[in-house]
C-alpha positions in Angstrom: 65.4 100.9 97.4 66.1 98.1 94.4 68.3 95.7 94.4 70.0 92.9 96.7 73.0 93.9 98.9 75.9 93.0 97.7 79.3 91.0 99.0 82.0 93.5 99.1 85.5 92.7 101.2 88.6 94.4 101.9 91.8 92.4 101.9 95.0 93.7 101.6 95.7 90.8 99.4 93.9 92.1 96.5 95.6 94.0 93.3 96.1 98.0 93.8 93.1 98.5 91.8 90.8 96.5 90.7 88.3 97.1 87.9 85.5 95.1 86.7 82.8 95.9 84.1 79.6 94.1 83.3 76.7 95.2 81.2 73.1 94.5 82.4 69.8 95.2 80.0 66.9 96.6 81.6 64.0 94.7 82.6 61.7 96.8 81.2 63.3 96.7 77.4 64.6 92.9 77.8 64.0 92.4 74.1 66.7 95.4 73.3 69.9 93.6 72.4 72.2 97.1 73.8 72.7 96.8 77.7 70.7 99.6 79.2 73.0 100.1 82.1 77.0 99.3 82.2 77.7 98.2 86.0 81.9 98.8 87.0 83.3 98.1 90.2 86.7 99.3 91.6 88.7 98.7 94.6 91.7 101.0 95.8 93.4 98.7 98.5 95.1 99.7 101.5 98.7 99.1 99.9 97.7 101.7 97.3 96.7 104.1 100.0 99.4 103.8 101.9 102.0 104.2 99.1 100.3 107.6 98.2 100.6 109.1 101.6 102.4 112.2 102.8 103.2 113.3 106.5 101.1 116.6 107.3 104.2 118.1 107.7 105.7 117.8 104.5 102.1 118.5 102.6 102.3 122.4 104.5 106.1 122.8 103.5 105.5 121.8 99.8 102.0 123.5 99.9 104.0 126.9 101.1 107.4 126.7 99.2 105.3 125.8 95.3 102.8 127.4 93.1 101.6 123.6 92.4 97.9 123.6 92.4 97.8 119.8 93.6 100.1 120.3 96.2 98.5 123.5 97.7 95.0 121.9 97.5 96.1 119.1 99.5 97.4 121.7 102.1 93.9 123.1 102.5 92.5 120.0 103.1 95.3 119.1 105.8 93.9 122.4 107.5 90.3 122.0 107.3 90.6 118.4 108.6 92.8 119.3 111.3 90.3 123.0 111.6 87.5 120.2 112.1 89.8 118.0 114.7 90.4 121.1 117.0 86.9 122.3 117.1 86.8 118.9 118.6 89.2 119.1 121.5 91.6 116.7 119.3 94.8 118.6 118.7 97.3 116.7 116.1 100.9 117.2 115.4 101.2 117.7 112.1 104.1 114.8 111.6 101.4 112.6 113.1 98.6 113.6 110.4 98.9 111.5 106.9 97.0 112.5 103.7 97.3 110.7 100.3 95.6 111.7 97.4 95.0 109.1 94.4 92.9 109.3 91.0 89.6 107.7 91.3 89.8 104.5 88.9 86.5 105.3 88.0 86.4 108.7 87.3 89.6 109.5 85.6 90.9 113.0 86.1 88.6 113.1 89.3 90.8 112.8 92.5 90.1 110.9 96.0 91.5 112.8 99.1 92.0 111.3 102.2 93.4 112.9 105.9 93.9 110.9 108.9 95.9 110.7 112.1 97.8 107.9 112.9 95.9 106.0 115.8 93.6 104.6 112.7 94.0 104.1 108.6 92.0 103.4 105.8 92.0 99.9 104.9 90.5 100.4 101.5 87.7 102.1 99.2 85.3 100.0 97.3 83.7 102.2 94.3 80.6 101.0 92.1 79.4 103.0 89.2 76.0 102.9 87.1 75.4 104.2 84.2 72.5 104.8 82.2 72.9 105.2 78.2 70.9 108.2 78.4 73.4 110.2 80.9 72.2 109.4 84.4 74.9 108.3 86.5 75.0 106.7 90.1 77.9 106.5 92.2 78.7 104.0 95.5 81.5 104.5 97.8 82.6 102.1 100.7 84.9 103.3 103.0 87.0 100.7 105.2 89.3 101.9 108.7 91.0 100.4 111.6 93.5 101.3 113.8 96.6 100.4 112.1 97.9 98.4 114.4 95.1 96.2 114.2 95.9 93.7 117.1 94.1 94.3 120.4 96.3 95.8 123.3 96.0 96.5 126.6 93.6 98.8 128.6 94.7 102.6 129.4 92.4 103.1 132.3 91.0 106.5 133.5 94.0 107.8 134.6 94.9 108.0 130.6 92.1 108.9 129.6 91.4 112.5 127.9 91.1 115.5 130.3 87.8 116.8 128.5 84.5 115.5 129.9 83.1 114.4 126.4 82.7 115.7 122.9 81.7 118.8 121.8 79.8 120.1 118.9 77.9 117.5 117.2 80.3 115.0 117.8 80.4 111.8 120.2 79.4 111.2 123.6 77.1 113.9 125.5 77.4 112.3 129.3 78.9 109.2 130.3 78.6 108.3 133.7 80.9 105.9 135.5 82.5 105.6 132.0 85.5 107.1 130.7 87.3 107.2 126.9 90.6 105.1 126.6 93.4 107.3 125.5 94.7 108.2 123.4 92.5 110.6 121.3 90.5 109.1 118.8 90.4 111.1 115.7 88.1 111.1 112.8 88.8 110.4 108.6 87.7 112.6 106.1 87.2 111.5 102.4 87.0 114.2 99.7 85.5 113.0 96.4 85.3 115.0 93.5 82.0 113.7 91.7 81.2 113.1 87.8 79.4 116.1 87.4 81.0 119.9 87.2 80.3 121.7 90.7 80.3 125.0 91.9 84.2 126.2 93.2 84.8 127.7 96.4 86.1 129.8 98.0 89.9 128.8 96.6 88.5 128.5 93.1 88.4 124.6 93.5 85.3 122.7 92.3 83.3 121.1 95.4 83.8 117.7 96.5 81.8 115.0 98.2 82.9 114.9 101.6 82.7 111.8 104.4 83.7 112.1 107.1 83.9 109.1 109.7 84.6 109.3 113.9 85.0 106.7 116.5 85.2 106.5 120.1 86.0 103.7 122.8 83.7 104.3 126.3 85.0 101.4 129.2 83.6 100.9 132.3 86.7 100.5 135.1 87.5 97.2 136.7 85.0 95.8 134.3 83.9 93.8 130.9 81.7 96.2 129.8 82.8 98.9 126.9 80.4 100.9 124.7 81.7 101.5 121.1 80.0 104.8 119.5 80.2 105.4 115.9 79.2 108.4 113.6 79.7 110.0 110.0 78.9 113.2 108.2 77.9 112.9 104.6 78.1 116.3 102.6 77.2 116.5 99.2 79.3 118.3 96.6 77.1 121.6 95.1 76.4 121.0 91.4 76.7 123.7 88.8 74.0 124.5 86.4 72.2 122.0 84.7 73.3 119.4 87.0 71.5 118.1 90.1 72.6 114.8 92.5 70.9 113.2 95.6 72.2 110.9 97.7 70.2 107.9 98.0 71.7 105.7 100.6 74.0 105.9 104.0 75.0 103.8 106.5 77.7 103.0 108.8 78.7 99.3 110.4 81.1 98.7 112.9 82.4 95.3 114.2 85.5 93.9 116.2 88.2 93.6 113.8 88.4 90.1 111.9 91.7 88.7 114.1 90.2 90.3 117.4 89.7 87.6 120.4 88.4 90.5 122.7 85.2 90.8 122.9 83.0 87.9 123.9 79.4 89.3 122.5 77.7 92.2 121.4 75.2 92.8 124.1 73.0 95.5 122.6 72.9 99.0 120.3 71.1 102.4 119.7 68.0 102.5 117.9 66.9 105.3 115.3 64.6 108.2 116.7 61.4 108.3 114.3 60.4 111.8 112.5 60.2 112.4 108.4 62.2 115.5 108.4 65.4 114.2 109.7 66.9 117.9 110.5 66.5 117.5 114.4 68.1 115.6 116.8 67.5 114.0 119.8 69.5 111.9 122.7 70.1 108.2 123.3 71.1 106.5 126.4 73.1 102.6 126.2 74.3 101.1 128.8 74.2 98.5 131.9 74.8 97.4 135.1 78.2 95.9 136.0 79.7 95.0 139.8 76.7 97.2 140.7 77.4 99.9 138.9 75.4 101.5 135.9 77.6 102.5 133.1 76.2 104.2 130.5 76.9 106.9 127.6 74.0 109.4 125.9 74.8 110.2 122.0 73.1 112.4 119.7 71.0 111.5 116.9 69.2 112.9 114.1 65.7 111.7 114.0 64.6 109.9 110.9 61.8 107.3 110.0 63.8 106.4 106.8 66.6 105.0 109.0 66.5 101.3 110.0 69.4 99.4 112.7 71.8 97.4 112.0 72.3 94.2 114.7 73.6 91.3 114.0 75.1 89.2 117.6 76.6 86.5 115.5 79.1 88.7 113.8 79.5 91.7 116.9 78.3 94.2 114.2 76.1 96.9 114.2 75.2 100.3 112.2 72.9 102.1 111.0 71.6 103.1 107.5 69.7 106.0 105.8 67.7 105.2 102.8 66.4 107.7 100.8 66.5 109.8 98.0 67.7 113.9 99.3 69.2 117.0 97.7 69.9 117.8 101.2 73.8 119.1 101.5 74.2 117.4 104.8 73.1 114.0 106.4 74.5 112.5 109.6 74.3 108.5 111.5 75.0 107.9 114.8 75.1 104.5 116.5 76.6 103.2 119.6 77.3 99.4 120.8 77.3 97.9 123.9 80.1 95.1 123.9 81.6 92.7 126.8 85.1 91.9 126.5 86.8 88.8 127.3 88.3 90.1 130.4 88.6 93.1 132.4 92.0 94.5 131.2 92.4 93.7 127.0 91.4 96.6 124.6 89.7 95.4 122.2 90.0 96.5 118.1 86.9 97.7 116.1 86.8 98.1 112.5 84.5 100.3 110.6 82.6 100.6 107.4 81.2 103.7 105.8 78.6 103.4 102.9 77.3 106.4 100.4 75.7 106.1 96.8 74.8 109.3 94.8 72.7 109.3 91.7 73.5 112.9 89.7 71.7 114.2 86.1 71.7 116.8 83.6 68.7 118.4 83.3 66.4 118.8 80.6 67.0 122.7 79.0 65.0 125.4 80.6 63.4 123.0 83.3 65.1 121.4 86.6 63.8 118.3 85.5 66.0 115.5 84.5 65.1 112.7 81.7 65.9 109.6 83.3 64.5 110.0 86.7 63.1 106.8 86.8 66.5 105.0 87.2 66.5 103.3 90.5 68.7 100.6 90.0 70.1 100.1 93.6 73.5 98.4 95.0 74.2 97.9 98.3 77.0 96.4 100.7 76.9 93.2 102.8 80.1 93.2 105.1 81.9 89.7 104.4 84.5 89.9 107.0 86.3 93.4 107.1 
């Protein structure tokens, strides 16, 4: 992967949306005096996300009672996330449920969906574009959330705590002795993107979108400091129509107490990536420790890939993970888990999380599956700056 990461923040102080354009000539043809590749960044804030939001229950009324192909698309979405929540064992009420849809600022005409339930919100999406002057096109998308509250609070305790012994599925926490998951239910976010290139429809006749989805969970050990933070997102590519192909070329996710949080007094350790080249099977990962005599600990599952490197950094409480690659692969997923201590043994702390995908998508040449710029690999990346 090319390129240096780059200093991205959300701030709620920042305009609605944000564009920025700058042309850059490639190395290779220095002397040419058109810029080879046009670089534009966008940011859609939390402000502008919040003003586009509709309760779930008022996105199924006005999906049922008009022929308004927006509004009824926004209705299946509201049901597959909250399809996807239930398979779960996290069962919403619909007036609790928020989804906003907005056009993306850098692909005109080319929405952004996002469903979520009220114990977190997206702070803001941070979009990059590249384009070659010979059609090749990459796409990145940063994805900020928090609880919306974000303040820290005060611990539940296991008597609060969900009824169900873990998560199901592919999701979450597999076993987790002596630990149990502060209430209430922690739901995931799901991101629908429609790309720049035409895709095949579904079922509903609507073209395929890009789809992120991104989960969080809060482990603590009772009557002690000791909390274990487990993270996760599933990336799913949008299917292209004929002609077209797109890869995605980098994931990751970072998680970190939230910028005003006095909670947690140090990250202690995190998961580590489980090595084979395939990265279609999955394995099981153990973090934990020993408090008061007791051994706390959670087991996640992870997909096992030698193109994915950990994030850990003690100075800022953050860690991650992140996927580099270059995959037509529909479907990739990270997993990562952090062991924190708190400040004390009763104060809930506040984690904030950030979700990172770029996509690079071409036309192909005619009569071949090969495209004519392949050798674009210009790469952007994300440095968190205090999220």
């Amino acid at each position: 992967m090319n390129g240096d990461r780059k200093s991205i923040q959300f701030a709620s102080v920042v305009a609605m949306v944000t564009l920025v354009a700058v042309g850059l000539a490639n190395p290779a043809t220095a002397g040419e005096t058109e810029a080879e590749y046009v670089e534009t960044d966008a940011i859609v804030n939390a402000i502008a996300i919040q003003s586009m939001k509709v309760r779930g229950d008022i996105v199924r009324a006005r999906a049922v009672a008009t022929s308004d192909p927006g509004s009824q698309r926004l209705g299946r979405r509201l049901t597959e996330y909250l399809d996807a929540e239930a398979k779960q064992g996290r069962f919403h009420d619909e007036r609790r449920v928020f989804a906003a849809t907005m056009d993306n600022p850098l692909l005109p005409g080319r929405p952004i969906t996002v469903v979520w339930a009220d114990q977190t919100a997206p702070l803001g999406i941070h979009l990059h574009k590249i384009e070659r002057r010979d059609g090749g096109i990459k796409l990145g998308m940063n994805l900020a959330t928090a609880p919306p509250l974000q303040v820290d609070g005060k611990r539940m305790g296991p008597s609060s705590a969900p009824t169900t012994p873990g998560s199901s599925g592919f999701a979450g926490v597999t076993t987790h002795p002596n630990m149990y998951k502060e209430a209430p239910a922690q739901p995931c976010t799901t991101y629908w993107f429609r790309p720049e290139i035409p895709t095949v429809p579904d079922a509903n006749g609507d073209p395929t979108e890009h789809q992120m989805n991104s989960c969080w969970e809060i482990w603590a050990q009772n009557n002690t400091v000791h909390f274990e933070y487990n993270r996760w997102a599933v990336w799913t590519l949008a299917r292209p129509s004929s002609r077209y192909r797109v890869w995605t070329q980098d994931f990751s996710i970072l998680s970190r107490p939230w910028r005003n949080s006095t909670a947690i007094s140090s990250l202690v350790d995190s998961t580590y990536p489980s090595g084979q080249s395939s990265c279609d099977t999955r394995a099981t990962v153990t973090i934990g420790g020993t408090y008061g005599g007791l051994t706390g600990q959670i087991s996640i599952p992870v997909y096992q890939c030698t193109t994915t490197w950990r994030h850990f950094d003690t100075g800022r409480k953050m860690f991650g993970m992140d996927w580099d690659g270059f995959t037509e692969n529909r479907q990739l997923r990270l997993d990562a888990a952090g062991r924190y201590n708190a400040v004390n043994k009763t104060v809930l702390p506040v984690w904030a999380d950030q979700t990172y995908v770029s996509t690079y998508s071409c036309y192909t040449l005619l009569f071949t599956n090969v495209c004519s710029d392949l050798d674009f690999d210009r790469g952007w990346k994300f440095q968190d700056t205090g999220w």
